[in-house]
C-alpha positions as CSV (number, residue, x, y, z in Angstrom):
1,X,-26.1,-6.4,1.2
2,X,-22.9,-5.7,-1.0
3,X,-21.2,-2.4,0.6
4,X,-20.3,-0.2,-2.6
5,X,-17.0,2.0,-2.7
6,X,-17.0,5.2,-4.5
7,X,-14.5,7.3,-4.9
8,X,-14.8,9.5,-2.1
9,X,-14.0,6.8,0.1
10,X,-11.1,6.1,2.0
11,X,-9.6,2.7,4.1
12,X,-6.6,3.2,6.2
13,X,-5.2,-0.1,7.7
14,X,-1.9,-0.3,9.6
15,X,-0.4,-3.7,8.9
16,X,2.8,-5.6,9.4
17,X,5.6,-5.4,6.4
18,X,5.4,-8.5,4.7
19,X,1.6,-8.8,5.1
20,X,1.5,-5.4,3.3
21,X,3.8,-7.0,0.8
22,X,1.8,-10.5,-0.1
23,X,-1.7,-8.0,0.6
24,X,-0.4,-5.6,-2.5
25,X,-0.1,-8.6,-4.5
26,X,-3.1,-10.1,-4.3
27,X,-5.0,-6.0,-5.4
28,X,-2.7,-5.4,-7.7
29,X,-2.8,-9.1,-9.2
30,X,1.2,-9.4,-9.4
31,X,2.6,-12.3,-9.1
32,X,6.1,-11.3,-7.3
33,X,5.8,-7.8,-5.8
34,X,9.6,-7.8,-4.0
35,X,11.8,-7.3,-7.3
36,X,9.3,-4.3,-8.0
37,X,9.6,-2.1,-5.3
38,X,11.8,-1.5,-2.5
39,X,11.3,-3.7,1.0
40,X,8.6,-1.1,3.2
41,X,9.9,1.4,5.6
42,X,8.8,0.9,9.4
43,X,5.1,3.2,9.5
44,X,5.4,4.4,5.9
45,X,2.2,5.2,3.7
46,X,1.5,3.9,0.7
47,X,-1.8,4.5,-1.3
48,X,-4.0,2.4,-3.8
49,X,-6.6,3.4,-6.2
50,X,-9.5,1.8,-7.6
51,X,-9.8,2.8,-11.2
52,X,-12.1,1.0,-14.0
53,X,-12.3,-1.6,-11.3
54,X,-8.5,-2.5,-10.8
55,X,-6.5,-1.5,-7.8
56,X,-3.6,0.4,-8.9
57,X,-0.6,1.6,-6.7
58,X,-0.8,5.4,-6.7
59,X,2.7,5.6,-4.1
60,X,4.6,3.0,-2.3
61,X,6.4,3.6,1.1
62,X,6.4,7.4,1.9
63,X,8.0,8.4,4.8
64,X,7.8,11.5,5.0
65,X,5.8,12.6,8.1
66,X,9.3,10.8,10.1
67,X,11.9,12.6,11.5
68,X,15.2,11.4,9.5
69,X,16.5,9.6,12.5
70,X,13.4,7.6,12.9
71,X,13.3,6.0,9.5
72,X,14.7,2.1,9.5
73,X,15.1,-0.3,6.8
């Protein structure tokens, strides 16, 4: 059987930079996601909802749980 989200939910996945990148794309049905927003920071968070059945990106690359010196571009 189909497994249904609601909103309540939550998915966490730790993946690779450019898989996150080409992943985005695919929700967020965009074509070219690099000119859009800056290149991901090493273990930064980004969050996606699911509204009116569309993904939308909510935030993209927060890095604020690091330490300033631990941040890399």
């Amino acid at each position: 059987s189909e497994m249904q989200l609601h909103a309540q939910h939550r998915v966490m996945m730790m993946i690779h930079a450019d898989f996150k990148v080409r992943l985005l794309e695919a929700m967020l049905e965009i074509d070219d996601l690099d000119p859009v927003v800056a290149e991901p920071i090493n273990t930064s968070v980004s969050c996606l909802l699911y509204e009116n059945n569309r993904w939308k990106l909510h935030y993209w690359n927060d890095f604020h749980h690091l330490p300033s010196e631990l941040v890399t571009h």
